[in-house]
C-alpha positions in Angstrom: -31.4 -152.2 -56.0 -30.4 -148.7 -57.4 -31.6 -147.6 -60.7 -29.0 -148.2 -63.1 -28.9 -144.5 -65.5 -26.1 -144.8 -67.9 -25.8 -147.6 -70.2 -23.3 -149.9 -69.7 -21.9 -148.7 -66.0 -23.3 -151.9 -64.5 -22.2 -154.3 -67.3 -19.2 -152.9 -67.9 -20.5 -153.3 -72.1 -20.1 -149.9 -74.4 -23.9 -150.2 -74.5 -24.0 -146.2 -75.3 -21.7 -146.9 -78.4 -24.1 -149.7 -79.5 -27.3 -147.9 -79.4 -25.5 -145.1 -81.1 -24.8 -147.4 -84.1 -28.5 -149.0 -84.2 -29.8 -145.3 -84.1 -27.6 -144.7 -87.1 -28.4 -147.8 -88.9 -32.2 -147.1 -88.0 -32.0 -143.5 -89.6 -30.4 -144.6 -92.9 -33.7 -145.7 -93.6 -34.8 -141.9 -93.9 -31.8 -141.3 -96.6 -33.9 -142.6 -99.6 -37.0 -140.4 -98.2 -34.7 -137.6 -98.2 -33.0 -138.1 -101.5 -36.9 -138.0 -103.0 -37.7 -135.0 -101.4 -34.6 -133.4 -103.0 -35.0 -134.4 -106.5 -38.6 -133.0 -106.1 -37.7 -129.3 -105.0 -34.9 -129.7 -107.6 -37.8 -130.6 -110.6 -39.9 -127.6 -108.7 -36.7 -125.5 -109.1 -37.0 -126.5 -112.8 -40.3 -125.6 -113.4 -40.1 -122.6 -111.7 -37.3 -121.7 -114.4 -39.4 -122.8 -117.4 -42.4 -121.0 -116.0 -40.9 -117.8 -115.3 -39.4 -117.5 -118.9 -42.8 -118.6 -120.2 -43.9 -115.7 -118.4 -42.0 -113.1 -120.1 -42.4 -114.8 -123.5 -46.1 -114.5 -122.5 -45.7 -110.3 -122.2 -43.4 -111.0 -125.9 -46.5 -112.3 -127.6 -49.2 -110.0 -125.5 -47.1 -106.8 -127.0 -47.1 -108.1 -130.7 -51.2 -108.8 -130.2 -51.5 -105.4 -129.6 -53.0 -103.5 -132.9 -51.9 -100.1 -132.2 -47.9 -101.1 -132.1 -48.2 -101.5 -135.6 -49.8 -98.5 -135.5 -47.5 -96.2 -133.4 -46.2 -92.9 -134.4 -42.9 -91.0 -133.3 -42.4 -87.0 -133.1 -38.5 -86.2 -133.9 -37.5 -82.6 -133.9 -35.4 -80.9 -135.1 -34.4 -77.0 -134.1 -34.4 -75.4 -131.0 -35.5 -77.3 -127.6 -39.3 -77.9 -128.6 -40.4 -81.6 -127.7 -43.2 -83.4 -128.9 -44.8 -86.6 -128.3 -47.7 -88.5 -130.1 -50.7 -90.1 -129.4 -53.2 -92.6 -131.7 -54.8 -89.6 -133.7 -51.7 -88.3 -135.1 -50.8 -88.2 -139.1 -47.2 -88.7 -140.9 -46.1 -85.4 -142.1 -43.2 -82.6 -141.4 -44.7 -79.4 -139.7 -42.4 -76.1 -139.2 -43.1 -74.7 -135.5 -42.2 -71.1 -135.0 -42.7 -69.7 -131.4 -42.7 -65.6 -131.2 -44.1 -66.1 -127.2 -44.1 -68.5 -124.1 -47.1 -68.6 -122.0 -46.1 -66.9 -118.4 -48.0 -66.5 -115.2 -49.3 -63.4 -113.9 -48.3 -61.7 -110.8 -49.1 -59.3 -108.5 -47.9 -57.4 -105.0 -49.5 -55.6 -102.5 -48.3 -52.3 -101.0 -45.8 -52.2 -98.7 -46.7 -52.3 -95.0 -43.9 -49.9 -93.2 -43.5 -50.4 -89.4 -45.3 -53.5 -89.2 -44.0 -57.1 -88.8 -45.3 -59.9 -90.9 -47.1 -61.5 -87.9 -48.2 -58.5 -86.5 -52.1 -58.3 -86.1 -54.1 -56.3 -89.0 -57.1 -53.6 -88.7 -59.4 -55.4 -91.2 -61.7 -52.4 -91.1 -64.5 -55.1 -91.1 -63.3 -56.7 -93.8 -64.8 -60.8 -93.4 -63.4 -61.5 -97.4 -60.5 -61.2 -99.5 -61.7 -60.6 -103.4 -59.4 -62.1 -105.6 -59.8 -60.3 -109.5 -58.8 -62.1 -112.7 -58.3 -61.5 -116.1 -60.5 -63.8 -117.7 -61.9 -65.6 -114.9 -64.7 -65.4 -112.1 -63.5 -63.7 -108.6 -62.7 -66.0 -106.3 -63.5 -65.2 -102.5 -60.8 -66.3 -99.7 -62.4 -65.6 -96.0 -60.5 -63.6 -93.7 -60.7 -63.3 -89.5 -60.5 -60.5 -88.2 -57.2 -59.2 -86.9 -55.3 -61.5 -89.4 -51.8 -60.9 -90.3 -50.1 -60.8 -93.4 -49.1 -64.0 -92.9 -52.7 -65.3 -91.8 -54.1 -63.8 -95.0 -51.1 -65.7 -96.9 -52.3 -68.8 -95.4 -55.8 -68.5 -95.9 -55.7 -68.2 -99.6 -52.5 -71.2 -99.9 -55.2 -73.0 -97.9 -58.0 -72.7 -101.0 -57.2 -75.3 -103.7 -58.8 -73.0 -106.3 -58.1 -69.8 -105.1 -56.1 -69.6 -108.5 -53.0 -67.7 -107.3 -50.1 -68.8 -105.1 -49.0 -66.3 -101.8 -45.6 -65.4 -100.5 -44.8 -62.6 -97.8 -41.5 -60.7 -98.8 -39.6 -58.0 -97.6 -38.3 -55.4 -99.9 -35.9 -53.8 -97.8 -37.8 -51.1 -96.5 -41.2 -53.1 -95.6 -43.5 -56.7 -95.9 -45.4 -57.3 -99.2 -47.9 -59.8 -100.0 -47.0 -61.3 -103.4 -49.1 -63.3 -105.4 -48.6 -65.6 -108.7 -51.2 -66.9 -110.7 -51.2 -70.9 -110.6 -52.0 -71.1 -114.2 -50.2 -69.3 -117.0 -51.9 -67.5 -119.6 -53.6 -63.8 -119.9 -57.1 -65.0 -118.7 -55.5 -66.6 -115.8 -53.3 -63.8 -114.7 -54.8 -62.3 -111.0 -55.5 -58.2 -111.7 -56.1 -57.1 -108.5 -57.9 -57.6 -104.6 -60.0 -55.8 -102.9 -61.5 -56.7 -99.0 -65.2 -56.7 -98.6 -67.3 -56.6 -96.0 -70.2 -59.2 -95.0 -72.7 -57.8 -97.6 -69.9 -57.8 -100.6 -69.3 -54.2 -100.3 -65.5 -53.0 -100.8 -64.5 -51.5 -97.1 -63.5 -48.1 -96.5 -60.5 -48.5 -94.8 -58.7 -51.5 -96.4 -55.5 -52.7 -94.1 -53.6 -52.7 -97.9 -54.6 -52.4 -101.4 -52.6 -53.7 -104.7 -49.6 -52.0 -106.3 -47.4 -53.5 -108.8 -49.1 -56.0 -111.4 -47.5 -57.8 -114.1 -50.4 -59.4 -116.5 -49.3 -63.3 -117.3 -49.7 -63.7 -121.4 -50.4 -66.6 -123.9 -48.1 -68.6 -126.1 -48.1 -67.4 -129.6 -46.6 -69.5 -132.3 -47.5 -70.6 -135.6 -47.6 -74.1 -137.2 -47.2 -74.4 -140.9 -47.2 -70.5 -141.0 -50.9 -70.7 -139.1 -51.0 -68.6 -136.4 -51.9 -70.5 -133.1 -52.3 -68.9 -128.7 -52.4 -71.0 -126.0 -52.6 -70.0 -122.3 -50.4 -73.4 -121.8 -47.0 -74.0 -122.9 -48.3 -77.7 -123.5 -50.2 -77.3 -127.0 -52.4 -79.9 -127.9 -53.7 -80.9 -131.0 -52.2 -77.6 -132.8 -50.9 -80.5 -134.7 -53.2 -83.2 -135.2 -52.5 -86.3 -132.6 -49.1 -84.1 -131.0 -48.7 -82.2 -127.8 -45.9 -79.5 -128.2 -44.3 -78.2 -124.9 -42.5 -75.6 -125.2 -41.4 -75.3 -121.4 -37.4 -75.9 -122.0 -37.8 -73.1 -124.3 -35.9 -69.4 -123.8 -37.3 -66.5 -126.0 -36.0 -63.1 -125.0 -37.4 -59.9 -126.1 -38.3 -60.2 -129.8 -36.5 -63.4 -130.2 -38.2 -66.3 -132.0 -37.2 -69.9 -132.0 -37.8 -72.2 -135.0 -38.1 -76.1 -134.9 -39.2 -78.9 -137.6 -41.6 -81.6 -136.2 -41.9 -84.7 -138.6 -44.4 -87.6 -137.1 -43.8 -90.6 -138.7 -43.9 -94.4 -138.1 -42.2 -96.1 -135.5 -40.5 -98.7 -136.8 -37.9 -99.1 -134.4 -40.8 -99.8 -131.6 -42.1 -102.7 -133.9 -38.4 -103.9 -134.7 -37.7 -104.1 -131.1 -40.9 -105.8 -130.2 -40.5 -108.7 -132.8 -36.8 -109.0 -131.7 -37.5 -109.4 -127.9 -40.4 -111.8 -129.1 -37.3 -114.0 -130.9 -35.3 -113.3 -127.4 -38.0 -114.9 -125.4 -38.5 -117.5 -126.7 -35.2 -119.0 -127.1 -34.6 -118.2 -123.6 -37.9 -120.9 -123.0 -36.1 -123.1 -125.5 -32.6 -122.5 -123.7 -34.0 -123.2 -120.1 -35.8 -126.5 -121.0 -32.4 -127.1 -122.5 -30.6 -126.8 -119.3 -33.4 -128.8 -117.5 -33.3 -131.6 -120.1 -29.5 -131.7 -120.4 -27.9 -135.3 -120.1 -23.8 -135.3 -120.0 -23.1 -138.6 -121.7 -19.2 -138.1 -120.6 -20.0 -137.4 -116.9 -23.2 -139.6 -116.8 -25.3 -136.3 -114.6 -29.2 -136.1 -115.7 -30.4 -132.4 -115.4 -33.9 -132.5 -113.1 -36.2 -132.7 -116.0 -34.6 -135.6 -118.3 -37.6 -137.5 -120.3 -40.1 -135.5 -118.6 -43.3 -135.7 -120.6 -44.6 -132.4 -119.6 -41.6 -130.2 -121.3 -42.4 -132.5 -124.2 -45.6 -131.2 -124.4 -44.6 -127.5 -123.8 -42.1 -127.7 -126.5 -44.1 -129.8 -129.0 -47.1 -127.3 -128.4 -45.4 -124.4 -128.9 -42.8 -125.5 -132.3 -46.7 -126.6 -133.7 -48.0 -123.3 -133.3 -45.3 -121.1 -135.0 -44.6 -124.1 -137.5 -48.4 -124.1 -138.0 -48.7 -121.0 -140.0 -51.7 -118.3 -139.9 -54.3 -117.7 -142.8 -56.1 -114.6 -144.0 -53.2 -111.8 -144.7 -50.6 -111.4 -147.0 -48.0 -113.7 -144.6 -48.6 -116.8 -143.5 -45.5 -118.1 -142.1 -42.2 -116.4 -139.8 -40.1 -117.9 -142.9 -42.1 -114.8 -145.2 -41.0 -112.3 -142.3 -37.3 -113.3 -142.3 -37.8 -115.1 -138.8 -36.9 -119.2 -139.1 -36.5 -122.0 -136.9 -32.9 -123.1 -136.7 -32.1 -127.1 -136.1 -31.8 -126.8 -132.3 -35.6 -125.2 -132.2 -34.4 -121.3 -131.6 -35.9 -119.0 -133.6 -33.2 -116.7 -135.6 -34.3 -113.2 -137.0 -32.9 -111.5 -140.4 -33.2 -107.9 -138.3 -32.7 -106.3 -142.3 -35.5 -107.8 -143.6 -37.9 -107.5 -140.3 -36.9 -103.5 -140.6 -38.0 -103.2 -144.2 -41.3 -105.1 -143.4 -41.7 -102.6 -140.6 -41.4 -99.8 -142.2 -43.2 -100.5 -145.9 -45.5 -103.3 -144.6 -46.9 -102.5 -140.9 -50.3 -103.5 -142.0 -49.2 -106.8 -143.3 -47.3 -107.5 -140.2 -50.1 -106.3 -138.0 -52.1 -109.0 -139.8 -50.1 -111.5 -139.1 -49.6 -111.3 -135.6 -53.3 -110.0 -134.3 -55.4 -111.5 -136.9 -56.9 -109.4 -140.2 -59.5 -106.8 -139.0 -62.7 -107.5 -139.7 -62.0 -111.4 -140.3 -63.4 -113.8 -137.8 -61.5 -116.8 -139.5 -58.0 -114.7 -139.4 -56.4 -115.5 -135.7 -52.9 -114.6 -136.0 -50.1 -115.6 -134.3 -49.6 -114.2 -131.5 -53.4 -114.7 -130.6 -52.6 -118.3 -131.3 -49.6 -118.3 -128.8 -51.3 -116.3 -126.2 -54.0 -119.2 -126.5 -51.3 -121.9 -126.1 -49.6 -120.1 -123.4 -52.4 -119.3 -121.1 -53.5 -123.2 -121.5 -49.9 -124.3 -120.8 -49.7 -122.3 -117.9 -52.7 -121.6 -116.1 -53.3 -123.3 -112.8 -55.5 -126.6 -114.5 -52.6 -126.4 -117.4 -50.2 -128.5 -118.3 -47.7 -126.6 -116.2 -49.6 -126.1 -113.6 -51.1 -129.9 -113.1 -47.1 -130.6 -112.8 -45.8 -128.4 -110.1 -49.1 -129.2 -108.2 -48.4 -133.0 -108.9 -44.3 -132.5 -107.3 -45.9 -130.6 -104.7 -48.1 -133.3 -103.8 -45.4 -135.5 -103.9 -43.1 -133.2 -101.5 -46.4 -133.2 -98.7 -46.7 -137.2 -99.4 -42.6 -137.5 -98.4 -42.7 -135.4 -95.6 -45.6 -137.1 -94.2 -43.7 -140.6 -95.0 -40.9 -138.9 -93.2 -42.5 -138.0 -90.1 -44.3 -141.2 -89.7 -40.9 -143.1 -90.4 -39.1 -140.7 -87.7 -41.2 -141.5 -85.3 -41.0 -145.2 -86.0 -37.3 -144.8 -85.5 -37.6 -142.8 -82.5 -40.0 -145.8 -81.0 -37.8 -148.7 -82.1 -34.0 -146.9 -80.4 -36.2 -146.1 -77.4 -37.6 -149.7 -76.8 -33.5 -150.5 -77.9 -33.1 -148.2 -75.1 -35.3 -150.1 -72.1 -33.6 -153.7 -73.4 -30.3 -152.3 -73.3 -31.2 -150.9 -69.6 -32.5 -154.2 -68.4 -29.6 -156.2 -70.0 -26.9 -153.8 -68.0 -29.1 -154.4 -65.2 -29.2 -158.2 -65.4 -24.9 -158.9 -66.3 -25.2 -156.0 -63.3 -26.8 -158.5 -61.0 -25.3 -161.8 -62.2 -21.9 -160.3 -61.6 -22.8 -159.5 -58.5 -24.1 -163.0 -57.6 -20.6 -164.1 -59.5 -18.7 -162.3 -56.8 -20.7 -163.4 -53.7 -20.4 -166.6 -54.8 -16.7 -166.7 -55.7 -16.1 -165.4 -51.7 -18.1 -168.4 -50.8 -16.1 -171.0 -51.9 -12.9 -169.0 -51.1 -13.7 -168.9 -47.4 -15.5 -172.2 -47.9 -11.8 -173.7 -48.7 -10.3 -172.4 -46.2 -12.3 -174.1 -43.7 -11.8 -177.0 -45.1 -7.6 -176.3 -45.5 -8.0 -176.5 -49.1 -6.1 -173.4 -49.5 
């Protein structure tokens, strides 16, 4: 007999319609596997949110623990286009900056070569060396091949890091010139000259060029409180203690002088900002467990994270440790610095009050936040939350142990999945095989049916019964 290979063609049953329904019935038993898996990602989802505002509260709290932001110092000027910027050395006071002089760069050109092309070849006159002369400095030797061109010499000293000076080739109109600029400014690094030398050091006789126009480079001069100050640099350092001038934006024509007030002071507004985007941070933790906690009593929808007991924790470990106070300074609460804890567990900041504490009382504050100096027993506050935060959130933390548990639980439900798949995919195929032999069987029997049915027809006949 032929091998029946479409359900139901033998039968005459919609056996393909059939097995299609027990595959779909069969499959609904993955729907509550899958619905798991979903609310799982949704609670990582969830966690990932928490943890990633955690995160920047974390960098909140690291920058009040820092000492020297209660500490840090601002240069504001005032006058001509003088800047200034501070470091941890630097003192409060007003300074009056005069500058009479800008440090410049010395230069210098060769003669000019008439007749002869920029690439053309040279006659050294046995010159092996370039000698490079400064004002203030050493020599500095740049080797030369013989034959070079202008532009081979230019490219042998650009090739020496500290040959000191920078080369061009220009042309003048009438001839090629090889022009040279100091790379640092000031009169002891301005280049006075070259000479070629021979093997043994000795100038040659026959040079293929010698110098010709040189302008010397010069040093800043200015004066600070009415003290007179040079610098080869236009960046001056510790003229004022703890403050680097620059005076590069600066534009002093001939006998012109340019004037500026630099007051270093206390920056407040760094500390103001740093306490206000420690507030910020953390309400956005408080907001986003909010939004993963959130049950709508109208609408009935639980957010991911309703009655989980590891947000409790967060939140319960976190409100104890800014309820909980600090000892050793002259504050001991965020109440004393004009920062309190509102009903709905955000923190709300009196920005008037934090700005006077900044301003009169950076000691206290630094205190408060980073401990008293000197005072093992004094942990401050943000010391305390950094604690509490690297616990919460490290890998064996109270965060972490959570996502790692859902995680576990997404592996376990795909497993459960694949092994309930294939279950599925076993049970519709042995569905299959029955199905096959049934079509095949009612095949067969209605076969028989037929032969049988002619039987008795011709059987009658015989016998005149029809």
């Amino acid at each position: 007999m032929a091998t029946i290979t479409s359900l139901g063609i033998g039968s005459g049953l919609d056996l393909n319609s059939l097995l299609d329904q027990l595959n779909d019935a069969e499959r609904g038993k993955l729907a509550p596997i899958v619905r798991q898996q979903e609310q799982q990602e949704a609670k990582i989802s969830a966690y990932g949110k928490i943890q990633s505002s955690m995160d920047k509260f974390q960098d909140a709290v690291d920058a009040l623990n820092d000492p020297k932001l209660y500490q840090s110092l601002s240069a504001n000027v005032r006058g001509d286009e003088v800047s200034a910027t501070t470091s941890a050395d630097a003192m409060p006071g007003s300074y009056r900056v005069e500058v009479t002089a800008l440090a410049t760069a010395g230069t210098l050109a060769s003669q000019r070569l008439i007749d002869t092309e920029s690439d053309a070849p040279l006659d050294m006159g046995g010159a092996t060396q370039l000698r490079l002369d400064f004002a203030g400095q050493e020599s500095v030797n740049i080797d030369v091949a013989a034959g070079s061109s202008l532009e081979d010499i230019r490219d042998a000293i650009n090739a020496r890091k500290d040959a000191g000076v920078s080369a061009s080739v220009i042309f003048d109109g009438e001839g090629y010139r090889l022009a040279l600029s100091s790379s640092e400014t000031g009169l002891d690094a301005s280049v006075t000259g070259f000479s070629f030398v021979d093997a043994g050091g000795t100038d040659v006789a026959t040079p293929p060029f010698a110098s010709d126009t040189a302008q010397s480079g010069q040093d800043a001069a200015l004066t600070v409180n009415g003290i007179a100050i040079t610098s080869p640099s236009n960046s001056i350092e510790d003229a004022i203690q703890g403050v680097t001038l620059n005076l590069g934006k600066l534009s002093l024509g001939a006998g012109e002088t340019a004037s500026s007030t630099v007051t270093v002071e206390r920056n407040t507004l760094k500390v103001r900002e740093a306490i206000g985007a420690f507030v910020k941070a953390f309400n956005d933790v408080k907001s986003t467990i909010g939004t993963a906690t959130n049950y709508d009593s109208e609408t009935g929808v639980a957010a991911e994270l309703v009655g989980d007991s590891t947000v409790r924790t967060i939140e319960n470990r976190l409100r104890s440790v800014l309820t909980g106070g600090v000892a050793g300074g002259e504050f001991s609460t965020l109440t004393q610095l004009g920062i309190t804890l509102q009903r709905d567990g955000t923190l709300e900041m009196d920005d008037e009050a934090v700005s006077d504490l900044a301003k009169n009382s950076p000691d206290s504050l630094s205190d408060f936040f980073t401990g008293v100096e000197g005072n093992e027993n004094s942990v401050g506050l943000a010391s305390s939350l950094s604690t509490t935060l690297e616990q919460l959130m490290s890998k064996n933390g109270t965060l972490g142990n959570a996502i790692s548990g859902v995680e576990n639980r997404i592996d376990s439900l795909g497993e459960r999945y694949e092994r309930m798949e294939s279950t599925i995919d076993r049970t519709i195929s042995r569905y299959r095989t029955q199905f096959g032999q049934l079509d095949a069987m009612i095949a067969q029997m209605n076969s028989t049916s037929s032969y049988l049915t002619q039987q008795f027809d011709a059987l009658d006949y015989q016998l005149g019964r029809k």
